[in-house]
C-alpha positions in Angstrom: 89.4 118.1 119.5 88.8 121.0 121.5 90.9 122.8 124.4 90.3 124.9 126.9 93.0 126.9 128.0 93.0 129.0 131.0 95.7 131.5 130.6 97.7 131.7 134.2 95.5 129.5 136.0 95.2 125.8 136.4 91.3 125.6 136.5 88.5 128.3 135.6 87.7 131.0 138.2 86.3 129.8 141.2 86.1 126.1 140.7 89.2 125.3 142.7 87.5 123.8 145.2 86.0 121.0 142.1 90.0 120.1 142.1 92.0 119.0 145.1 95.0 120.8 144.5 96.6 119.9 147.6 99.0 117.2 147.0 101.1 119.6 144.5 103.4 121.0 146.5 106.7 120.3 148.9 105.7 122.4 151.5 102.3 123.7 153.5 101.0 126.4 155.7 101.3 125.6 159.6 99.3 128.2 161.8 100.7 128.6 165.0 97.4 128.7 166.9 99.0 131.1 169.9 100.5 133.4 167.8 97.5 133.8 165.2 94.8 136.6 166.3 92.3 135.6 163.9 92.7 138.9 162.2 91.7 137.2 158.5 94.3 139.0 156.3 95.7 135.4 155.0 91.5 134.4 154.4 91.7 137.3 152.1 94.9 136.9 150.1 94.7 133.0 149.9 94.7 132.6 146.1 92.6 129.0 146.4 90.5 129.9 148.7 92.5 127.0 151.1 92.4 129.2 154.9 89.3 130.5 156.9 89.3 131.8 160.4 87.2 129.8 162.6 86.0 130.4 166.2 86.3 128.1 168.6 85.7 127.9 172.2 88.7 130.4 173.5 89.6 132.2 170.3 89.5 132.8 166.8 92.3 131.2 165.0 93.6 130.2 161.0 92.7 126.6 159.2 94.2 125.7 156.7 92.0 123.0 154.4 95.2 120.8 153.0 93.4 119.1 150.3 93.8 123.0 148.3 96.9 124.7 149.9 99.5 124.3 147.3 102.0 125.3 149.7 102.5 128.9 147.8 103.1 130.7 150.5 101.3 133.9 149.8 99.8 133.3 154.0 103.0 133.2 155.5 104.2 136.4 154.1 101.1 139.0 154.6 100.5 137.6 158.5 101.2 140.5 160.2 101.5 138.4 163.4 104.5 135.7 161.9 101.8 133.2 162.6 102.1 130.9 159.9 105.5 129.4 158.9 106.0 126.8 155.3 107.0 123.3 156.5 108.1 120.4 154.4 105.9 118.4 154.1 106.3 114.9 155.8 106.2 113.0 152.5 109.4 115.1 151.5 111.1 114.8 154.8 114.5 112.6 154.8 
C-alpha cells in the first residue's frame, strides 16, 4: 500500500478547493458588511483560499465561501477595520 503524506497540511498545495473543508470547525468568519472597506488584506492571508472581496452595487465588501472556512481565524485577526468577528457556529449553539 502506498501513502501520501503531506507534512503540515491536510491536502496538497492548492487543491483545497477539491475538498470541502468547511464543516471542520466550531466556529466561522462573519463579515460585518458596514464596517468592512473591502481593503482585501484577509483575501490575502486566508490560508484556504475561503474569502474574496466582491463588489456589489454600493461597495466593496468580504465573502466568506463556508463550504472551506475552517473557522481558523487567521481573517479576524489581520482586519485592520475589526470587521470580521468568529461566531459559533449554529450547530454548536446550546
Amino acid at each position: 500500500m502506498k501513502l501520501k503524506i503531506y507534512l503540515g497540511a491536510s491536502c496538497p498545495p492548492l487543491q483545497s478547493l477539491e475538498y470541502k473543508t468547511g464543516d471542520w470547525g466550531t466556529m466561522h468568519a462573519f463579515v460585518d458588511k458596514e464596517k468592512c472597506t473591502g481593503c482585501k488584506i484577509c483575501e490575502q492571508y486566508c490560508p484556504d483560499l475561503c474569502i474574496e472581496v466582491k463588489e456589489f452595487e454600493d461597495k466593496k465588501h468580504a465573502v466568506v465561501d463556508y463550504n472551506y472556512c475552517k473557522g481558523c481565524g487567521v481573517c479576524a485577526s489581520v482586519c485592520p477595520q475589526g470587521a470580521i468577528k468568529m461566531e459559533l457556529k449554529e450547530l454548536f449553539k446550546v
